[in-house]
C-alpha positions as CSV (number, residue, x, y, z in Angstrom):
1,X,64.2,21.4,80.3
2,X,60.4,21.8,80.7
3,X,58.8,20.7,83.8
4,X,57.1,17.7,84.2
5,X,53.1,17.8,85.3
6,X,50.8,15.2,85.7
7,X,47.4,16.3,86.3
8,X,44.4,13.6,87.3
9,X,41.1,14.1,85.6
10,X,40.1,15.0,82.0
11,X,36.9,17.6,82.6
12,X,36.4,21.0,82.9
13,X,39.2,21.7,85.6
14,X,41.4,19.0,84.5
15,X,41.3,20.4,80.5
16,X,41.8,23.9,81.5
17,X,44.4,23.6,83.6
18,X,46.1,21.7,80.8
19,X,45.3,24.2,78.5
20,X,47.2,27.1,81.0
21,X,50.0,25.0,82.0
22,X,51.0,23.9,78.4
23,X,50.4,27.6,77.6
24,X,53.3,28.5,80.2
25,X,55.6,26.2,79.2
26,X,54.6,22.9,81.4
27,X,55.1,19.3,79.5
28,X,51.6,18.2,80.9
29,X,50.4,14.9,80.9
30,X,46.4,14.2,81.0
31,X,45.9,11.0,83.0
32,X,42.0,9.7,82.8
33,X,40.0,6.7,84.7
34,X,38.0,6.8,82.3
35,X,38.0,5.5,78.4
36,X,37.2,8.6,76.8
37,X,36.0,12.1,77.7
38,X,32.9,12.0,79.7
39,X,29.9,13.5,78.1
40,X,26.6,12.7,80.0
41,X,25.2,14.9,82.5
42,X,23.4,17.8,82.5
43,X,23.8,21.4,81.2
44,X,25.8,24.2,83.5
45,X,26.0,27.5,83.4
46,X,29.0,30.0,82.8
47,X,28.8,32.6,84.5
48,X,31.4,35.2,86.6
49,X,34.6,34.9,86.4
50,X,34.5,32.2,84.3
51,X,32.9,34.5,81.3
52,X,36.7,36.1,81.2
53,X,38.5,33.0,81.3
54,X,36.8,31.0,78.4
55,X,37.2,34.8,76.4
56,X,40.7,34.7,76.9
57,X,40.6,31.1,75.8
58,X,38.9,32.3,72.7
59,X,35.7,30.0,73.1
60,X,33.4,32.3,74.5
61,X,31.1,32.8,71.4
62,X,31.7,28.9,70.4
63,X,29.8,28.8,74.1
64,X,27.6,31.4,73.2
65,X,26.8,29.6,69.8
66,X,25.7,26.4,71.6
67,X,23.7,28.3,74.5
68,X,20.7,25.7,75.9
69,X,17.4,27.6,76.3
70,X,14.6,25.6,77.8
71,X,11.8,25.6,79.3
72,X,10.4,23.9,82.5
73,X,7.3,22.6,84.0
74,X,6.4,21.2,87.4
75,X,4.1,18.1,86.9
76,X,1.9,16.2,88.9
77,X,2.2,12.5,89.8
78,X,-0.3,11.9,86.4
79,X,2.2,14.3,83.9
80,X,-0.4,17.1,84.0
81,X,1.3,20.5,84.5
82,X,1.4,22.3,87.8
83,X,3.4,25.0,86.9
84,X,5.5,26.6,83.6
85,X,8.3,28.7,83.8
86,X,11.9,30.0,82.2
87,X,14.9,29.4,84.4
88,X,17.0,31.6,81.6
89,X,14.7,34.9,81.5
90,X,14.8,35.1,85.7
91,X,17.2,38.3,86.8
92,X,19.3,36.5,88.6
93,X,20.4,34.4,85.8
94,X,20.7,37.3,83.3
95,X,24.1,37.3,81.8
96,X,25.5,33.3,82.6
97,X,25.3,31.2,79.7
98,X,23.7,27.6,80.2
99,X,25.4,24.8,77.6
100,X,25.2,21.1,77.5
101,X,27.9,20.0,79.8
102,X,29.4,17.4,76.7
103,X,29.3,20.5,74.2
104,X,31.6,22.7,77.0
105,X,34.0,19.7,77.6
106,X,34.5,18.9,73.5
107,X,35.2,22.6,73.4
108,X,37.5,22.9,75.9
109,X,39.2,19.8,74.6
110,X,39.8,20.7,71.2
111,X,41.8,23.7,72.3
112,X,44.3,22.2,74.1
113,X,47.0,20.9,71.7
114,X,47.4,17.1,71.6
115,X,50.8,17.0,69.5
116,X,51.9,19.0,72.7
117,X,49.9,17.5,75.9
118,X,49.9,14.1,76.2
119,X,46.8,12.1,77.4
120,X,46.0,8.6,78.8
121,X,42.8,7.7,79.1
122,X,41.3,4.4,80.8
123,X,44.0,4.7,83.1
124,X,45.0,5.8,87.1
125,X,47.3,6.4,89.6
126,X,47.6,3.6,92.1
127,X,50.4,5.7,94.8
128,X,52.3,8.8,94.6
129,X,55.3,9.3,96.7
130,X,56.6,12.9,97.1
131,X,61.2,13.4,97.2
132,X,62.5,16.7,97.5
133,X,63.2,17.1,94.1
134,X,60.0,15.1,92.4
135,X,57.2,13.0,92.6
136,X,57.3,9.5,91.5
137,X,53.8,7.7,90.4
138,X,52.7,4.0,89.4
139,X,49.8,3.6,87.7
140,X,47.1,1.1,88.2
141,X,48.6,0.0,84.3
142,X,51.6,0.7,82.8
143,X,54.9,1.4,83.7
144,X,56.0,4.0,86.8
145,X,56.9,7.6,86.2
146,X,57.9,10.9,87.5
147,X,57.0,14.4,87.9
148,X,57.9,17.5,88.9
149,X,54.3,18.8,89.7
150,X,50.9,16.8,90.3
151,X,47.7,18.4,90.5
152,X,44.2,16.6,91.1
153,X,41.5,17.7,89.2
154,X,39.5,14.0,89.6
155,X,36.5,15.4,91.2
156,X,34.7,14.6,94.0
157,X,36.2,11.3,95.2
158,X,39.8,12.2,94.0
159,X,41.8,9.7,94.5
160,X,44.8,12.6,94.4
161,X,43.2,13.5,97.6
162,X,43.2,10.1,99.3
163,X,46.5,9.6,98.6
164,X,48.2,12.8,99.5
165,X,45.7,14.6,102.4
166,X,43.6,11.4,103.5
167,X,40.4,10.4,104.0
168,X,37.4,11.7,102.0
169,X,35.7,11.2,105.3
170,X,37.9,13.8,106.8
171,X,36.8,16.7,104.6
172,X,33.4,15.7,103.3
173,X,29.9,17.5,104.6
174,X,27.1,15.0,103.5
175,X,23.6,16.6,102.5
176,X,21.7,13.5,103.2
177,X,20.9,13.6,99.2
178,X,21.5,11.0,96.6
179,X,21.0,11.2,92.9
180,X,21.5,9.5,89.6
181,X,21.1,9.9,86.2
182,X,21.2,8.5,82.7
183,X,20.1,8.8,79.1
184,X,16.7,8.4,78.8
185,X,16.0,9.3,75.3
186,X,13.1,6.6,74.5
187,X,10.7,8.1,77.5
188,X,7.8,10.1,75.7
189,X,6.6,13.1,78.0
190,X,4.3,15.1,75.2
191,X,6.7,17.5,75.2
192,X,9.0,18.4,72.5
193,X,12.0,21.3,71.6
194,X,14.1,22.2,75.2
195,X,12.0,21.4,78.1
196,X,12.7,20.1,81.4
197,X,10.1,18.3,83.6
198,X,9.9,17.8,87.5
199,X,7.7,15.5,89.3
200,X,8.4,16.0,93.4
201,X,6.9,14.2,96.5
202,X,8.0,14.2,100.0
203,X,12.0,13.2,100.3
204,X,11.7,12.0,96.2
205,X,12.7,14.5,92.6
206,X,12.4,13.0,89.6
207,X,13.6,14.6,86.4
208,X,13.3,14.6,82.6
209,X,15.0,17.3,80.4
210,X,14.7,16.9,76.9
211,X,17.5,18.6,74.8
212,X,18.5,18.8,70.9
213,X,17.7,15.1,70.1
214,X,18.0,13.2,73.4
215,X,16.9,13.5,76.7
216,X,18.5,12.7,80.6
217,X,16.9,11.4,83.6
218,X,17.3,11.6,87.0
219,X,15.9,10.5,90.2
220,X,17.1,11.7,93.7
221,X,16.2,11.0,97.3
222,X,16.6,11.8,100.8
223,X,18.4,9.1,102.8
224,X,20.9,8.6,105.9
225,X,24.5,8.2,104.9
226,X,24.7,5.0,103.3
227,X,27.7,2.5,103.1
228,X,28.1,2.3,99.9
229,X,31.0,2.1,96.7
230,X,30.9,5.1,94.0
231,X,33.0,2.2,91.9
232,X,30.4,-0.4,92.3
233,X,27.6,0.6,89.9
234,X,25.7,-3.0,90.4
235,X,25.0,-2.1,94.0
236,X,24.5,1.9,93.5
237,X,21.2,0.3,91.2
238,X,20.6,-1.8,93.7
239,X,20.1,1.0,96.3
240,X,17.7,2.7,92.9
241,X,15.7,0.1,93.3
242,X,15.3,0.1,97.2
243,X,14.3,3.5,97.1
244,X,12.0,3.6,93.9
245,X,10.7,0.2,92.9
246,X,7.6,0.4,94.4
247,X,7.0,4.1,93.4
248,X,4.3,4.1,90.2
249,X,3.9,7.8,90.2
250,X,4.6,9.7,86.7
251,X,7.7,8.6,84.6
252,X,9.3,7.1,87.9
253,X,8.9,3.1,86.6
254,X,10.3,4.3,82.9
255,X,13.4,6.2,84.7
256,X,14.4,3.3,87.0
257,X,14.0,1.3,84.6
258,X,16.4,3.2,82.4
259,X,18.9,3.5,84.9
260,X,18.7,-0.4,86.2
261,X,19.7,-1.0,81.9
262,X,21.9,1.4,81.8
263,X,25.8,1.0,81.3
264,X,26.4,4.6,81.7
265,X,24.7,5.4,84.9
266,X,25.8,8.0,87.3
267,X,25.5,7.5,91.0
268,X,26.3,10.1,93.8
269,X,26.0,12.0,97.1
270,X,25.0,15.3,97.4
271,X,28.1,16.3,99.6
272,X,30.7,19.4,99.8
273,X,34.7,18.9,100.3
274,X,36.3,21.1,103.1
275,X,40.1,21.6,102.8
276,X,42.6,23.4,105.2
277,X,44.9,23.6,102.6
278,X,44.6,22.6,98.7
279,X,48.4,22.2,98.5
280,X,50.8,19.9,99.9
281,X,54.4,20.0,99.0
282,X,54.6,19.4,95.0
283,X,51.0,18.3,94.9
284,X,47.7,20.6,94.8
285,X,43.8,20.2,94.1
286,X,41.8,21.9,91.6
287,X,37.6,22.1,91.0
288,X,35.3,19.8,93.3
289,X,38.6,17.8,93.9
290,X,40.0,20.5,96.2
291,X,35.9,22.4,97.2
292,X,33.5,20.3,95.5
293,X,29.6,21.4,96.6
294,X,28.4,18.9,94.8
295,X,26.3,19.3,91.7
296,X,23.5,21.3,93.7
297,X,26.0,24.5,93.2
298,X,27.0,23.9,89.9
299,X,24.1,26.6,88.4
300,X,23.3,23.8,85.5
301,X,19.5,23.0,85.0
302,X,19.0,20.7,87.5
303,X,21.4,22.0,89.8
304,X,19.2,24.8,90.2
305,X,16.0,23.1,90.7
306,X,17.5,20.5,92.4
307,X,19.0,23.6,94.8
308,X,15.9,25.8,95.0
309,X,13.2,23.1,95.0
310,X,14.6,20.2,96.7
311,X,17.3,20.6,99.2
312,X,15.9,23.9,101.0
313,X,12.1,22.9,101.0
314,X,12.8,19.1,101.4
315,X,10.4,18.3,98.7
């Protein structure tokens, strides 16, 4: 009889690791908060190790095929252009390939066999208790189940985590950064084709990247640790609005705007996770569930402005 895996979180880790297990023999089961694959977000790069593992996958030219090239400009608090430059022609970047996070995940995705792994979306686990021989699991709907194996690939604030190691308190380094974003296709910068836009002040980033027919936005401050709910998305605009309703400079009133509308909006810390150990009897965490440096290190587009520009010169 095959052995029985539940793993938490459908993105990049979560889909991979599906991929492998299933691959070596594992009955996997997908379980997913949320009610579909999530597509938003900004474009990362592959790069390293990672280059053999999607070969080996077979999807390296379907990455290669979708590659994002962009430019980017530095504006000024009236949109007129401080600076112009190409992220993808610098040295250090030769070689990774930068794709649009959604195209990476549907690619991913559509590899792993669905007749074969099974997937729940809109969907949780509520507690996990660990025997000898298994691991049984109740989830926040539907009916209880058990596993030989669980592995949490639910990112930053896994909930695999909490439940098995403890506290995200106990292994979290905060930045003192916060950031959002959101679709932001209607805002008009003048600029067309791949370009990404960045309007800084002291302890404030604001971003537009424009990208095949859409474009994101995001916003991102310095602050004190705040008490706050990464669930609760009425107050995470709330804290938006604190920090930027006053602020008239550039695109900022269009982009807060956005984000106080939006029903997609994504609301974080800049943090990193810090494990002893990312195993713990039949259970183990994968990606930023088990390291996460937060999207700073993840080598996408903003990541590296947001890394460069932001967090080492304090904007």
């Amino acid at each position: 009889m095959k052995k029985q895996v539940l793993i938490s979180g459908a993105s990049f880790a979560g889909l991979t690791l599906a991929y492998w297990l299933n691959k070596y023999g594992y009955e996997v089961t997908v379980v997913e908060i949320g009610k579909g694959l999530r597509k938003g977000g900004s474009p990362i790069d592959v790069r390293g190790k990672a280059l053999d593992v999607v070969k080996e996958m077979g999807i390296l030219q379907k990455i290669k095929d979708r590659e994002f090239i962009h430019t980017d400009e530095i504006v000024d608090a009236k949109g007129d252009t401080l600076s112009r430059f190409s992220i993808n022609a610098m040295e250090e970047y030769l070689g990774d390939i930068e794709i649009h996070r959604s195209d990476l995940v549907e690619l991913i995705f559509d590899i792993v066999p669905k007749k074969e792994v099974e997937f729940i979306f809109g969907n949780s686990i509520k507690t996990l208790i660990q025997h000898e021989d298994g691991i049984e699991i109740s989830f926040e709907k539907g009916e209880n189940r058990s596993f030989d194996f669980v592995f949490g690939a639910d990112g930053t604030h896994s909930i695999v985590r909490k439940l098995v190691f403890g506290a995200e308190e106990n292994f979290k380094k905060f930045f003192g950064v916060y950031f959002a974003f959101t679709k932001a296709d209607h805002i008009q910068t003048g600029r067309s084709g791949n370009t990404g836009i960045v309007y800084r002040e002291l302890g404030k980033q604001a971003v537009i990247y424009h990208f095949k027919d859409g474009a994101n936005a995001i916003l991102m401050f310095r602050a004190p640790e705040l008490d706050w709910n990464y669930r609760n998305t009425e107050q995470q605009k709330q804290i938006l609005k604190e920090y930027f309703g006053n602020n008239t400079n550039w695109k900022i009133p269009e982009i807060l705007d956005s984000m106080l509308h939006s029903d997609d909006l994504y609301f974080d810390e800049a943090n990193q996770i810090h494990m002893p150990t990312w195993i713990k009897g039949r259970v183990a965490l994968v990606g930023d569930a088990a390291h996460a440096p937060s999207f700073f290190y993840g080598n996408g587009y903003k990541s590296r402005i947001a890394r460069r520009d932001f967090v080492s010169k304090g904007a």
